[in-house]
mmCIF file of the N, C-alpha and C atoms, coordinates in Angstrom:
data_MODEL
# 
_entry.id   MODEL 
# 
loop_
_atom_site.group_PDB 
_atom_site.id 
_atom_site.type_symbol 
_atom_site.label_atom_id 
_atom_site.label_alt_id 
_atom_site.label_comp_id 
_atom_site.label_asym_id 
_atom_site.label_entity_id 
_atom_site.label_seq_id 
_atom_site.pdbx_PDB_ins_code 
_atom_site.Cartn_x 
_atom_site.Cartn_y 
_atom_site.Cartn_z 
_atom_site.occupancy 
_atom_site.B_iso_or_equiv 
_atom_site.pdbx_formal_charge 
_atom_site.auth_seq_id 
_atom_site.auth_comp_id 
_atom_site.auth_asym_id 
_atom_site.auth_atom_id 
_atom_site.pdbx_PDB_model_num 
ATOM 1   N N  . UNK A 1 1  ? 0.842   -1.177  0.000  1.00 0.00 ? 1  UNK A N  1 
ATOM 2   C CA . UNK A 1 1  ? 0.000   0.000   0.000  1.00 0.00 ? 1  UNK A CA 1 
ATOM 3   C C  . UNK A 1 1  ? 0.885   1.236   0.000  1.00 0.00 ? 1  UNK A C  1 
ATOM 4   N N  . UNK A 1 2  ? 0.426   2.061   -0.754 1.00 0.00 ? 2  UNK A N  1 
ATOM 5   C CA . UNK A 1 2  ? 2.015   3.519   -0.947 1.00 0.00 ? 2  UNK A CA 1 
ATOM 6   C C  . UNK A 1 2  ? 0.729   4.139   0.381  1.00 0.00 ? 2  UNK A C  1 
ATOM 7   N N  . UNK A 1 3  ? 1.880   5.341   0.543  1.00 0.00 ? 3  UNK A N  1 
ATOM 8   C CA . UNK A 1 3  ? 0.836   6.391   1.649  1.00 0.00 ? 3  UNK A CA 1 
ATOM 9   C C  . UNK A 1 3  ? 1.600   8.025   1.097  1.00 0.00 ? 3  UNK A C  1 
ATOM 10  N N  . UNK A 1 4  ? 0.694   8.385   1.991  1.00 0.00 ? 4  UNK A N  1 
ATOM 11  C CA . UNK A 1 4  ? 0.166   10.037  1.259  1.00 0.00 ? 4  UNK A CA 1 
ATOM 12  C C  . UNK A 1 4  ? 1.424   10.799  2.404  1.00 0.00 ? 4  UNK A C  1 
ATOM 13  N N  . UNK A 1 5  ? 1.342   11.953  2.315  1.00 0.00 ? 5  UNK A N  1 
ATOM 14  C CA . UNK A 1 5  ? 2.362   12.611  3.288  1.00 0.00 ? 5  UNK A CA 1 
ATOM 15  C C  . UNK A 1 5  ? 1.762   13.036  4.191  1.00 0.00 ? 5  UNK A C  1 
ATOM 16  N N  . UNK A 1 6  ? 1.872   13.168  5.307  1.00 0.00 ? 6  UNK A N  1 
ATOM 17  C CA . UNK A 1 6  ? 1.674   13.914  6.670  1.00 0.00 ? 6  UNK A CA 1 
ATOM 18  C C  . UNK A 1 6  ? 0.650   14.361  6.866  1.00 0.00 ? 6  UNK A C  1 
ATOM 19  N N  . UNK A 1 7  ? -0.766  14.284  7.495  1.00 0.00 ? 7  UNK A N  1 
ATOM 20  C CA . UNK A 1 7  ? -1.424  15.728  7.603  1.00 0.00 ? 7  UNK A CA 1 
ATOM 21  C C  . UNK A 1 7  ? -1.597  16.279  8.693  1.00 0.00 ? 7  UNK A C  1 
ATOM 22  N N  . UNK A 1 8  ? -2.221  17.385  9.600  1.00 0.00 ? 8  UNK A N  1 
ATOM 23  C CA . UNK A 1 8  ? -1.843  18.611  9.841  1.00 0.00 ? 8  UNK A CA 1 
ATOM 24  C C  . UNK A 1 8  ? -1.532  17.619  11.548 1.00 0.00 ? 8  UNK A C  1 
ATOM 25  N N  . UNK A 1 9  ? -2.727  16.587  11.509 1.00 0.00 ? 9  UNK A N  1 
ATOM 26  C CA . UNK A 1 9  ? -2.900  16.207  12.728 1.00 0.00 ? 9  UNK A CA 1 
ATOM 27  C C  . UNK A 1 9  ? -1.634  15.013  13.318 1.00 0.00 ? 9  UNK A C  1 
ATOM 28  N N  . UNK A 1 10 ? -0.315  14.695  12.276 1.00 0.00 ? 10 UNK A N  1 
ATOM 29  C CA . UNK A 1 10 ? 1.086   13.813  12.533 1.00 0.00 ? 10 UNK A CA 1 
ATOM 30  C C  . UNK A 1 10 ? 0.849   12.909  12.187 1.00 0.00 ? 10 UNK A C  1 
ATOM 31  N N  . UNK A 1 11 ? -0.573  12.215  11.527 1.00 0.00 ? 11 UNK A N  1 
ATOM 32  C CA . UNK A 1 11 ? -0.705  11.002  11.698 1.00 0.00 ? 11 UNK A CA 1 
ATOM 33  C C  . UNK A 1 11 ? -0.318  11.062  9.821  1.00 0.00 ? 11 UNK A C  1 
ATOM 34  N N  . UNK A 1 12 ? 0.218   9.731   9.569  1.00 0.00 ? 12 UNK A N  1 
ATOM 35  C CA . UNK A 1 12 ? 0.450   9.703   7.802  1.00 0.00 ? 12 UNK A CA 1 
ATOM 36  C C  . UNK A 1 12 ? -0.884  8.995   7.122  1.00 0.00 ? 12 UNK A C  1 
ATOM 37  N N  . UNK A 1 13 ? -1.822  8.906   6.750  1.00 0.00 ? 13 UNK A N  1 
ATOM 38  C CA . UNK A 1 13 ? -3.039  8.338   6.196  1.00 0.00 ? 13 UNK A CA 1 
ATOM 39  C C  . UNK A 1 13 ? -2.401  7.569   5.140  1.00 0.00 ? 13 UNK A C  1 
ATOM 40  N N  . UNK A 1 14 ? -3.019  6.527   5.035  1.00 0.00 ? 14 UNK A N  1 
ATOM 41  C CA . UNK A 1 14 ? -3.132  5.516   4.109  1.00 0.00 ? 14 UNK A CA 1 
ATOM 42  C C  . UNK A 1 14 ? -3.167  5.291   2.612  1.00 0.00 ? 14 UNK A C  1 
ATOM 43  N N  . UNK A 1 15 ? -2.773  5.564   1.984  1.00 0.00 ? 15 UNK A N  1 
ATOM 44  C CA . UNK A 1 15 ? -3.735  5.438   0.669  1.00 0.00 ? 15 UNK A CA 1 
ATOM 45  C C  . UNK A 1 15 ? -4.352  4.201   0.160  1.00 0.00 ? 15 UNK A C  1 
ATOM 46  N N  . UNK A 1 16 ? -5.501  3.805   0.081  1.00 0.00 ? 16 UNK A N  1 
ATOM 47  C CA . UNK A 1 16 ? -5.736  2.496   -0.599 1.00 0.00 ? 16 UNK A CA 1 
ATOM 48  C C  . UNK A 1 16 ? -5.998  2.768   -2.215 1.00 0.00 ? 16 UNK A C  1 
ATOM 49  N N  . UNK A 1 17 ? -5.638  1.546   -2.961 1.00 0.00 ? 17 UNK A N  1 
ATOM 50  C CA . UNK A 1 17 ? -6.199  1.297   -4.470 1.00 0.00 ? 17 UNK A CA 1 
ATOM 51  C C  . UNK A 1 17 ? -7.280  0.477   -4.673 1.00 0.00 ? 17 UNK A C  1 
ATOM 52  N N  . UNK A 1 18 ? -7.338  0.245   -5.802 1.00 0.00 ? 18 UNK A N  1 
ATOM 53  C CA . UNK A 1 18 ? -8.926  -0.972  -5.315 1.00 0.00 ? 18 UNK A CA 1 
ATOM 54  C C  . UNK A 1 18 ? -8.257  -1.483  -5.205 1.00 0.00 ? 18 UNK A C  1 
ATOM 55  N N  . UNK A 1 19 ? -7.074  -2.378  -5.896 1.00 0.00 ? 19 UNK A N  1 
ATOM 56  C CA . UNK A 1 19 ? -6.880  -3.710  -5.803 1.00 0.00 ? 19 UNK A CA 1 
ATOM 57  C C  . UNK A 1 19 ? -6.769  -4.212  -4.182 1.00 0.00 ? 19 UNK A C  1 
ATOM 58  N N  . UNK A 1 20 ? -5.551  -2.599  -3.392 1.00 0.00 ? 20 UNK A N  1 
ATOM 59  C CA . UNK A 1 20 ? -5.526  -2.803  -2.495 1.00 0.00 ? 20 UNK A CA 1 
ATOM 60  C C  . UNK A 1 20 ? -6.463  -3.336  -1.270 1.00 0.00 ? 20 UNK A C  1 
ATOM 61  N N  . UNK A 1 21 ? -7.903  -2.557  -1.644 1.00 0.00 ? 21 UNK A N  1 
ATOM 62  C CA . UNK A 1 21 ? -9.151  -2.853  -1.091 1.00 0.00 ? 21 UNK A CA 1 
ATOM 63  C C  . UNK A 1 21 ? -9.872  -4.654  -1.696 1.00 0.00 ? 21 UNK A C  1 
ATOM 64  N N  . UNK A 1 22 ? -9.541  -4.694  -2.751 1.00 0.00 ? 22 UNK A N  1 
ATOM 65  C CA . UNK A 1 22 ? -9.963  -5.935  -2.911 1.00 0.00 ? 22 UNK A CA 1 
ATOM 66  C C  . UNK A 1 22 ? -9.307  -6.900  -1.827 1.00 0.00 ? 22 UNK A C  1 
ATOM 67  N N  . UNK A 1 23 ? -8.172  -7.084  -1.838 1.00 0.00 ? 23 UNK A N  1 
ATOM 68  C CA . UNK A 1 23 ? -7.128  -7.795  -1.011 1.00 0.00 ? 23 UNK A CA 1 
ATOM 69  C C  . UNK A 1 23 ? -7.629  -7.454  0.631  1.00 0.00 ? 23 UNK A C  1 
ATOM 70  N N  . UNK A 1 24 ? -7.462  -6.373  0.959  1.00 0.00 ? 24 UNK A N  1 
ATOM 71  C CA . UNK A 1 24 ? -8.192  -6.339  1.962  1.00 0.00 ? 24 UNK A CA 1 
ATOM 72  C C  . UNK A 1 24 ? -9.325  -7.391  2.364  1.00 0.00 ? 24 UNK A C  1 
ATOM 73  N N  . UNK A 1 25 ? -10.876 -6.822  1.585  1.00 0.00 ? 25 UNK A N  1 
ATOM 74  C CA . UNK A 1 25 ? -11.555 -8.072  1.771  1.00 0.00 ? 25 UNK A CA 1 
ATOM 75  C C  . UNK A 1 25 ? -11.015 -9.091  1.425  1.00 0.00 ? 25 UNK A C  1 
ATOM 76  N N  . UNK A 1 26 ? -10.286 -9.845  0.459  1.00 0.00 ? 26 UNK A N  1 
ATOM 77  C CA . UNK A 1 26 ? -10.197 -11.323 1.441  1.00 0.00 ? 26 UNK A CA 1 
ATOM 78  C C  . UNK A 1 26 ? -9.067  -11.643 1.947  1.00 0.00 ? 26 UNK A C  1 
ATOM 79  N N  . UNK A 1 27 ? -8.079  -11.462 2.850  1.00 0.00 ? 27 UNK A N  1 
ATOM 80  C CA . UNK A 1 27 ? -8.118  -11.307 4.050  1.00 0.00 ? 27 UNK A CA 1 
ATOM 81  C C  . UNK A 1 27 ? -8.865  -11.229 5.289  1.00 0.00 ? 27 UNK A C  1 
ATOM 82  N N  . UNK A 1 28 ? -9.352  -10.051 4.989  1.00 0.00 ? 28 UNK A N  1 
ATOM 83  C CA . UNK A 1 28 ? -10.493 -10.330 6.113  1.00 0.00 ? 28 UNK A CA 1 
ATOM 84  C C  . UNK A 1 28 ? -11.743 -11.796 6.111  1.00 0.00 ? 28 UNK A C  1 
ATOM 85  N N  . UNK A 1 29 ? -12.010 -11.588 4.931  1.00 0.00 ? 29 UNK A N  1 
ATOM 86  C CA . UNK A 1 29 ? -13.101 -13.180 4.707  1.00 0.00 ? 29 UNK A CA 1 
ATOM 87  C C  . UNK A 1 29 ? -12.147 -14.308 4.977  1.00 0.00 ? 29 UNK A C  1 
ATOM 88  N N  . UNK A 1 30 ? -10.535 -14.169 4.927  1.00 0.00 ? 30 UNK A N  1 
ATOM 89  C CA . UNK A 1 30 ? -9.897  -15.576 5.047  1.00 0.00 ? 30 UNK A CA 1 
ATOM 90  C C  . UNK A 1 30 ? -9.604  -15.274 7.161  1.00 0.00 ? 30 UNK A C  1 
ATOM 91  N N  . UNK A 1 31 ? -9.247  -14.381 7.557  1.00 0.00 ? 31 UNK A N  1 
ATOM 92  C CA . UNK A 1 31 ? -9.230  -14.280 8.867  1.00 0.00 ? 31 UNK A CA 1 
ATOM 93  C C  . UNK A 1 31 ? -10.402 -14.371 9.499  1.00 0.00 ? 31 UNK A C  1 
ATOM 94  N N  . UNK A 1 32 ? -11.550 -13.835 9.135  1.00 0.00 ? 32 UNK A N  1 
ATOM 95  C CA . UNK A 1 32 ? -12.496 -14.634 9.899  1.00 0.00 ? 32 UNK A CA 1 
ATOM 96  C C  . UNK A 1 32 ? -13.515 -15.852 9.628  1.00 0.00 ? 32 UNK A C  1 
ATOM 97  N N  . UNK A 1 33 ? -12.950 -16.673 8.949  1.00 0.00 ? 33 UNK A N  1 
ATOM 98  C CA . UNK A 1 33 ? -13.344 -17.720 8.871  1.00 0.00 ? 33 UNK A CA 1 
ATOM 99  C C  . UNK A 1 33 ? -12.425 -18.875 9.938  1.00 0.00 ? 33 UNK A C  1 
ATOM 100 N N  . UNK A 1 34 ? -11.158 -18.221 9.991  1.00 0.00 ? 34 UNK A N  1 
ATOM 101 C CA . UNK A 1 34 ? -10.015 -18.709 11.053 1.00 0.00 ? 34 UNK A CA 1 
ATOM 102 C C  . UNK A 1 34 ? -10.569 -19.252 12.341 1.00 0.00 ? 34 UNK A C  1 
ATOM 103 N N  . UNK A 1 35 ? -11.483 -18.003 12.669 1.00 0.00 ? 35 UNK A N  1 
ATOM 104 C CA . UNK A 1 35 ? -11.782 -17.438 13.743 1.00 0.00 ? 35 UNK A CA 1 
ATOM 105 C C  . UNK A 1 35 ? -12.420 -18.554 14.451 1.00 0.00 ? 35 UNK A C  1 
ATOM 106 N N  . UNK A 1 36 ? -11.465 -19.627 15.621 1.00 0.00 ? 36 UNK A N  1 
ATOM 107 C CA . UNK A 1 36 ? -12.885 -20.844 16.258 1.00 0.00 ? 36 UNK A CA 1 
ATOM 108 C C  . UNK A 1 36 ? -13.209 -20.469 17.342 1.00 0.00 ? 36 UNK A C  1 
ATOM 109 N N  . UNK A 1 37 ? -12.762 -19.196 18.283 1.00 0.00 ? 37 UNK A N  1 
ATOM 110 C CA . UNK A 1 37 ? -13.023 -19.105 19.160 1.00 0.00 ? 37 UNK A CA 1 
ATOM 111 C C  . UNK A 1 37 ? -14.670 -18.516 19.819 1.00 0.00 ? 37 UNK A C  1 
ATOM 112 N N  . UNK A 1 38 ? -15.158 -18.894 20.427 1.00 0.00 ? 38 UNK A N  1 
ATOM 113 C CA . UNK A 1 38 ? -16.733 -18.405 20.251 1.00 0.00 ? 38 UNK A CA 1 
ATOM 114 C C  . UNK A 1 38 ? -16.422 -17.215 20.931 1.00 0.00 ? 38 UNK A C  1 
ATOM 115 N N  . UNK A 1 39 ? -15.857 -16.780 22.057 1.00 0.00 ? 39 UNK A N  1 
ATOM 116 C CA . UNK A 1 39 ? -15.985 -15.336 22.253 1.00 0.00 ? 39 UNK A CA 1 
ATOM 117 C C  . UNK A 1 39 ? -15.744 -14.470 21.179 1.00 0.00 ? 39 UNK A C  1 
ATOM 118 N N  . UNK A 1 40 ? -15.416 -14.901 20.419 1.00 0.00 ? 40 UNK A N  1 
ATOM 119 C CA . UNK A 1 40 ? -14.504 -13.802 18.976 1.00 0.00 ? 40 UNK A CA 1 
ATOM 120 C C  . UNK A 1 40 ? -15.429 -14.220 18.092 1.00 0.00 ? 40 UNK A C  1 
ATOM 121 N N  . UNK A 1 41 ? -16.546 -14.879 18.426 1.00 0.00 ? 41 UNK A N  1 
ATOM 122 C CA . UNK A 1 41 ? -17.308 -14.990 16.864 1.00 0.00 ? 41 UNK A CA 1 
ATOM 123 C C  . UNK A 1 41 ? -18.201 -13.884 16.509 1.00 0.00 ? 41 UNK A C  1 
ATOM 124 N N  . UNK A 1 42 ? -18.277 -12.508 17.349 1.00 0.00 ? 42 UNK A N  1 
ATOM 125 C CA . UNK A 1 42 ? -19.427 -11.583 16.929 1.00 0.00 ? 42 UNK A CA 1 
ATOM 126 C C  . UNK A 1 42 ? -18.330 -10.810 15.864 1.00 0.00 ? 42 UNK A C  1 
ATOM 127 N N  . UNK A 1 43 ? -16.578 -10.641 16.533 1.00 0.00 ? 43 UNK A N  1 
ATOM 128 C CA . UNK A 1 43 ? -15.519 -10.105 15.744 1.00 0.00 ? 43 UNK A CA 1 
ATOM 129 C C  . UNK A 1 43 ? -15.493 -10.421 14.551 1.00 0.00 ? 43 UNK A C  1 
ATOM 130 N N  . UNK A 1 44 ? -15.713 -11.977 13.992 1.00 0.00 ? 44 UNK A N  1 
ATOM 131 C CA . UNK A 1 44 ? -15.290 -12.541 13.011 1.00 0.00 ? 44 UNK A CA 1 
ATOM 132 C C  . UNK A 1 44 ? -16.728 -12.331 12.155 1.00 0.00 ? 44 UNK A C  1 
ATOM 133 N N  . UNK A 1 45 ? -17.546 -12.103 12.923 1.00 0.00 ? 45 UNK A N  1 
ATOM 134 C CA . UNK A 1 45 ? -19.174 -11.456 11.555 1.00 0.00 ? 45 UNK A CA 1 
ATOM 135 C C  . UNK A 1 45 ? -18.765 -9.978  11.123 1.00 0.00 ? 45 UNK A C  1 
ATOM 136 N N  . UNK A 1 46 ? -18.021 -9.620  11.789 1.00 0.00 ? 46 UNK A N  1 
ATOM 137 C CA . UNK A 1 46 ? -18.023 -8.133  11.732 1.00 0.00 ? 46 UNK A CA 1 
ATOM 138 C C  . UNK A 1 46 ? -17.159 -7.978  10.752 1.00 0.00 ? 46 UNK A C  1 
ATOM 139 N N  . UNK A 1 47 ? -15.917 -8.993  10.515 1.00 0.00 ? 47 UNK A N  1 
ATOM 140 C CA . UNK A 1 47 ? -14.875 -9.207  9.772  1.00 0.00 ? 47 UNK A CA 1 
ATOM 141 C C  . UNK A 1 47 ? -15.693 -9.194  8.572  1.00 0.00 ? 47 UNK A C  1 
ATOM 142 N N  . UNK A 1 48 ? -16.232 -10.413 8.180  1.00 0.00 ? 48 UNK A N  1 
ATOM 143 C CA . UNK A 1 48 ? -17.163 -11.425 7.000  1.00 0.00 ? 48 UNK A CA 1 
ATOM 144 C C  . UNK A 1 48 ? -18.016 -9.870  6.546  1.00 0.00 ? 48 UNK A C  1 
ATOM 145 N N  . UNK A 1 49 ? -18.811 -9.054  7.092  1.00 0.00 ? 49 UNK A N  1 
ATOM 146 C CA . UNK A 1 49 ? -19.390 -8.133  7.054  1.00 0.00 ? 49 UNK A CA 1 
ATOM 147 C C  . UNK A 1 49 ? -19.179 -7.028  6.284  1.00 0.00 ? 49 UNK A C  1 
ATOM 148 N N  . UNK A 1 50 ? -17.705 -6.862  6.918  1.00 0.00 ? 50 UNK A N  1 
ATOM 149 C CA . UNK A 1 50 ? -16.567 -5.501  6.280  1.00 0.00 ? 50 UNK A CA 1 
ATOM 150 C C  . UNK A 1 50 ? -16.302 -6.087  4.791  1.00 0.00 ? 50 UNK A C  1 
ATOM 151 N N  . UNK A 1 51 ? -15.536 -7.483  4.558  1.00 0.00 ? 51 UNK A N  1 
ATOM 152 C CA . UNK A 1 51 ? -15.576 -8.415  3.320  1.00 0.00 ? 51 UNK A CA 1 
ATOM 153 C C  . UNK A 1 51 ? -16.474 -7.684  2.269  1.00 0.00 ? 51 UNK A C  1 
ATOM 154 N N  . UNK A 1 52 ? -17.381 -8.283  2.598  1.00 0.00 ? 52 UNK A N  1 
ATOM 155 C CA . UNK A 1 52 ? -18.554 -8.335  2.043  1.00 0.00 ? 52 UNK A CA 1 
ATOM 156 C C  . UNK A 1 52 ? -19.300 -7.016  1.405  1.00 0.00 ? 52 UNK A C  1 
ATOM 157 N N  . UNK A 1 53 ? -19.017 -6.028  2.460  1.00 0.00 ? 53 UNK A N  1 
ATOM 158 C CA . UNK A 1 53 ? -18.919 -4.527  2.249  1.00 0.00 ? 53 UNK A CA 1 
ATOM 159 C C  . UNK A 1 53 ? -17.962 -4.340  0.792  1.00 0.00 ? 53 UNK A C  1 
ATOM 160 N N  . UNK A 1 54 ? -17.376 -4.146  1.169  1.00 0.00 ? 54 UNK A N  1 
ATOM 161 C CA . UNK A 1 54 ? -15.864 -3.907  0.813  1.00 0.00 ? 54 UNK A CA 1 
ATOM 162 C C  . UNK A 1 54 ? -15.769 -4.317  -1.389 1.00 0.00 ? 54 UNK A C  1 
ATOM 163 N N  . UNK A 1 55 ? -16.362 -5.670  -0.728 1.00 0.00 ? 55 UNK A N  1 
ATOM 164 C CA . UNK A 1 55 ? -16.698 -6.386  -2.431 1.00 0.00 ? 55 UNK A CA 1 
ATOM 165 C C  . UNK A 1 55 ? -17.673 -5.942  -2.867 1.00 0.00 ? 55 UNK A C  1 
ATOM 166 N N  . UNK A 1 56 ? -18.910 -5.421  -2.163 1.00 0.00 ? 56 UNK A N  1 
ATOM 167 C CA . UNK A 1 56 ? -19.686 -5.118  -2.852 1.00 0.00 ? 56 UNK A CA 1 
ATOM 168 C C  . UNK A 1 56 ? -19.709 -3.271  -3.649 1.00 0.00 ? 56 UNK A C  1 
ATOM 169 N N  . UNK A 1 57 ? -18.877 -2.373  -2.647 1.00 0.00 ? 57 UNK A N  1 
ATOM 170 C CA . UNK A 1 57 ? -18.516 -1.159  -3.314 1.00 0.00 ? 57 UNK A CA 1 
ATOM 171 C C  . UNK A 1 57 ? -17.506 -1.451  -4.416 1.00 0.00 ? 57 UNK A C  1 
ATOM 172 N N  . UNK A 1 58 ? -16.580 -2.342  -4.345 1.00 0.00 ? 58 UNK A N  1 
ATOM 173 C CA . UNK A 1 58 ? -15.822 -2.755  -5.561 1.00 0.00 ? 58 UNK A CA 1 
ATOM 174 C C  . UNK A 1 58 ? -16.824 -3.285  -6.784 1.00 0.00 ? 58 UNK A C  1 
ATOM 175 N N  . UNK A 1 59 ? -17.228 -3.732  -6.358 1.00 0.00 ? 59 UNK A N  1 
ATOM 176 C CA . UNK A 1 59 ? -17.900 -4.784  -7.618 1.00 0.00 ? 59 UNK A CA 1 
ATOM 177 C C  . UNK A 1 59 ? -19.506 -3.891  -8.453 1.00 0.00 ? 59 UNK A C  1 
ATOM 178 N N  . UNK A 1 60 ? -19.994 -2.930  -7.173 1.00 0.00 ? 60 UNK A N  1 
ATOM 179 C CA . UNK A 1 60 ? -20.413 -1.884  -7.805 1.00 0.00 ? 60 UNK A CA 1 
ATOM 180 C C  . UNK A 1 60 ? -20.376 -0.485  -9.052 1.00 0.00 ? 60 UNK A C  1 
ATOM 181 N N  . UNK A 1 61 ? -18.919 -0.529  -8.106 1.00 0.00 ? 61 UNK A N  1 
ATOM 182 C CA . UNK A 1 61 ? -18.480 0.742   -9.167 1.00 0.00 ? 61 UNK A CA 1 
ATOM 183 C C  . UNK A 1 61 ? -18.272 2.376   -7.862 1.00 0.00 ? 61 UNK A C  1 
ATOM 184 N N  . UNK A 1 62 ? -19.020 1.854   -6.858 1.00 0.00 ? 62 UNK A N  1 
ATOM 185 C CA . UNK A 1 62 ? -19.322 2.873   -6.226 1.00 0.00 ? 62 UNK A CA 1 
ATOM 186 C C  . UNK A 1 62 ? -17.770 3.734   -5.495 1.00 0.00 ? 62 UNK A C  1 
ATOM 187 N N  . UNK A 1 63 ? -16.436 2.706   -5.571 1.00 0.00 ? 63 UNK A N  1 
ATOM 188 C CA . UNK A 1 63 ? -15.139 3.441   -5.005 1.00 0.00 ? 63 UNK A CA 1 
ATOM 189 C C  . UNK A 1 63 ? -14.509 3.292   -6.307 1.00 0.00 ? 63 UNK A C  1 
ATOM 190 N N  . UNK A 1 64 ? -14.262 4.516   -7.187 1.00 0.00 ? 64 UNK A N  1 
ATOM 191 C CA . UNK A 1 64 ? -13.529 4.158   -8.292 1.00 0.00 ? 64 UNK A CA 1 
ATOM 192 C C  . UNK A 1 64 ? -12.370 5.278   -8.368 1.00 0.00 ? 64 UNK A C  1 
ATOM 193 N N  . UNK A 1 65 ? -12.036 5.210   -7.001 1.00 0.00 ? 65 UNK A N  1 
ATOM 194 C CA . UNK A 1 65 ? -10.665 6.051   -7.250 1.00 0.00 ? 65 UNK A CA 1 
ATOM 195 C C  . UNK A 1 65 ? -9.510  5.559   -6.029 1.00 0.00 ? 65 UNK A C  1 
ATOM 196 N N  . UNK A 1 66 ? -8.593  5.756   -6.018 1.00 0.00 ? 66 UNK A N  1 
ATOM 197 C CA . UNK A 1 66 ? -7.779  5.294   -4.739 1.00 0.00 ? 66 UNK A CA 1 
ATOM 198 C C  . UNK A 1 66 ? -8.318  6.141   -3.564 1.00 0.00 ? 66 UNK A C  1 
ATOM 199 N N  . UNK A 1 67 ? -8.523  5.482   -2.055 1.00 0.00 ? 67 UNK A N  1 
ATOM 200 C CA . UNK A 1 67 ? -9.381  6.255   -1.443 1.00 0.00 ? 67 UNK A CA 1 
ATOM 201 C C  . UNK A 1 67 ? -8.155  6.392   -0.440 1.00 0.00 ? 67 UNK A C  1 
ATOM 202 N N  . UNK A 1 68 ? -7.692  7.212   0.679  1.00 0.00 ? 68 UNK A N  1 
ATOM 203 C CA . UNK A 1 68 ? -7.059  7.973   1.760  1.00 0.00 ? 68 UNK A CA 1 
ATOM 204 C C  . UNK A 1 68 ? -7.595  7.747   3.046  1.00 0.00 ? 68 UNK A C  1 
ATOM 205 N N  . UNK A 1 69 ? -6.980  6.884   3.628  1.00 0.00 ? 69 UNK A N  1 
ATOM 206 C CA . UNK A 1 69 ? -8.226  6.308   4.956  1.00 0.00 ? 69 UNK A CA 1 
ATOM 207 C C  . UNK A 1 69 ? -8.316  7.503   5.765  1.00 0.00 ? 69 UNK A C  1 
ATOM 208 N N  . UNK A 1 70 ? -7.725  8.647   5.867  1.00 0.00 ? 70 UNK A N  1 
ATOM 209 C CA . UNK A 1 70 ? -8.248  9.964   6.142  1.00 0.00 ? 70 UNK A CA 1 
ATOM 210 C C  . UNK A 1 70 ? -9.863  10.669  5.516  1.00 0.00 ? 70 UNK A C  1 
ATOM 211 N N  . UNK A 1 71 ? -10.243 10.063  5.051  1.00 0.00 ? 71 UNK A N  1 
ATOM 212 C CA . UNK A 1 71 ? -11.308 10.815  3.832  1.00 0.00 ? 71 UNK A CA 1 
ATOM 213 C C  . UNK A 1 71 ? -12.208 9.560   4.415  1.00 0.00 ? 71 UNK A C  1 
ATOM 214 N N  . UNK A 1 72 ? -12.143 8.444   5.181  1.00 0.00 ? 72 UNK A N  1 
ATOM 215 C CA . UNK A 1 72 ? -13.524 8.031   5.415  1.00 0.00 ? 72 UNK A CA 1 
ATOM 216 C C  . UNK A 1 72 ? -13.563 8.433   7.216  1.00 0.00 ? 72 UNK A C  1 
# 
């Protein structure tokens, strides 16, 4: 993932690409499927969830630019 320079607040923000975001979700769909522990199973919907999110603004059309995890 490249990243953006500095902003005002020290922290360096992220830049994602899609692909980057694609990869993201699965990861996340492959980590929480990992997931056997039952206290951690509301974590691992939340995971599957974000996935799922994630593919579906990709596969929409709806993120069609590299996004700045500052900007969400």
């Amino acid at each position: 993932m490249s990243q953006a320079t500095n902003d005002p607040t020290g922290h360096q923000p992220r830049m994602l690409t899609l692909a980057d975001l694609n990869e993201l979700a699965g990861r996340l769909a492959e980590q929480a499927d990992s997931i056997e522990n039952l206290a951690a199973r509301a974590m691992a919907d939340d995971m599957r969830l974000a996935a799922r999110l994630i593919s579906a603004l990709l596969r929409t059309g709806v993120v069609q630019k590299t996004v700045t995890i500052a900007e969400i």
